[in-house]
N, C-alpha and C positions, 0 to 999 in steps of 0.2 A: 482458474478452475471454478466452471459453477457449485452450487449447489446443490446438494442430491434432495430432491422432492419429495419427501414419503406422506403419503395418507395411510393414516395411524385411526386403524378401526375397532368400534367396541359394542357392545350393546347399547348406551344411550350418546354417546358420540362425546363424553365429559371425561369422566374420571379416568377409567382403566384403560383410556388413550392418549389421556394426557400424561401419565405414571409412565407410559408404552414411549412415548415419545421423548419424553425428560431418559429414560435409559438409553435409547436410542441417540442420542444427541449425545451423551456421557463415552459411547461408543465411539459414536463418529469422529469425536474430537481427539479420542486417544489414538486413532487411526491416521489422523490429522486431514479429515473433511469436514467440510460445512454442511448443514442439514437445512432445509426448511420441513416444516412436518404443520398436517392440517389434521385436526380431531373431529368424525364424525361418527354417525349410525351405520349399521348394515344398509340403511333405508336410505345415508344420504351419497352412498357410493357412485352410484350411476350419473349423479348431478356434478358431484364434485370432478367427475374422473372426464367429462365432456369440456371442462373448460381450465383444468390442471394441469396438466402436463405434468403429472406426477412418473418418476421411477419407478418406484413401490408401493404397492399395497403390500401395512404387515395387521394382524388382525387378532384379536381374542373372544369376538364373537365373529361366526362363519362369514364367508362376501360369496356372494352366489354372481356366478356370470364367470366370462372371461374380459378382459381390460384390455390385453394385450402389454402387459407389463406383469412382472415375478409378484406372487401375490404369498407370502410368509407367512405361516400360522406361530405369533408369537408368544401364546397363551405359556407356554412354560417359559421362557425365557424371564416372562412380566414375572412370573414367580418363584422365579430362581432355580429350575429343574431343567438340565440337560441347555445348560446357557451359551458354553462353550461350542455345541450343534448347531447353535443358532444363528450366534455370529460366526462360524464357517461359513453357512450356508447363506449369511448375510451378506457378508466380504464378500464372496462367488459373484453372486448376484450384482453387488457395487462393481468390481472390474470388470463388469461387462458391458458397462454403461460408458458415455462418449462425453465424459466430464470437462 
């Protein structure tokens, strides 16, 4: 089984994606998957998603466009509000992918 790909987006592509991605991983693991996850800006979306081959976009600052991949708004999850919604809706999203 590969690894599931997440670009983990935030307003300056540092901190509140790399916190996004450390919980994510914390997830994954207890789930029993492997993550890779990339930390960027709203502004470095369209760069990264051309030559990623990312799963997911999850996000706490907005991603404008479509990817053609499940795009997660994980702004409450990151802070602990309605977390359990999230990873439902995260898991959803993970078995629908060709791991």
């Amino acid at each position: 089984m590969r690894a599931i790909k997440v670009l983990s987006v935030c307003g300056s592509g540092t901190v509140s994606s790399a916190m996004l991605s450390s919980k994510l991983a914390d997830i994954f693991e207890e789930k029993g998957y492997e993550m890779e996850a990339t930390e960027v800006s709203p502004g470095g979306v369209p760069g990264a998603m051309q030559g990623g081959g990312y799963d997911l976009i999850v996000y706490t600052s907005p991603v404008e466009g479509s990817y053609g991949v499940p795009i997660l708004n994980a702004t409450g999850f990151l802070v602990g509000i309605n977390e359990e919604e999230f990873i439902e809706e995260l898991m959803q999203e993970v078995e629908k992918l060709e791991l």
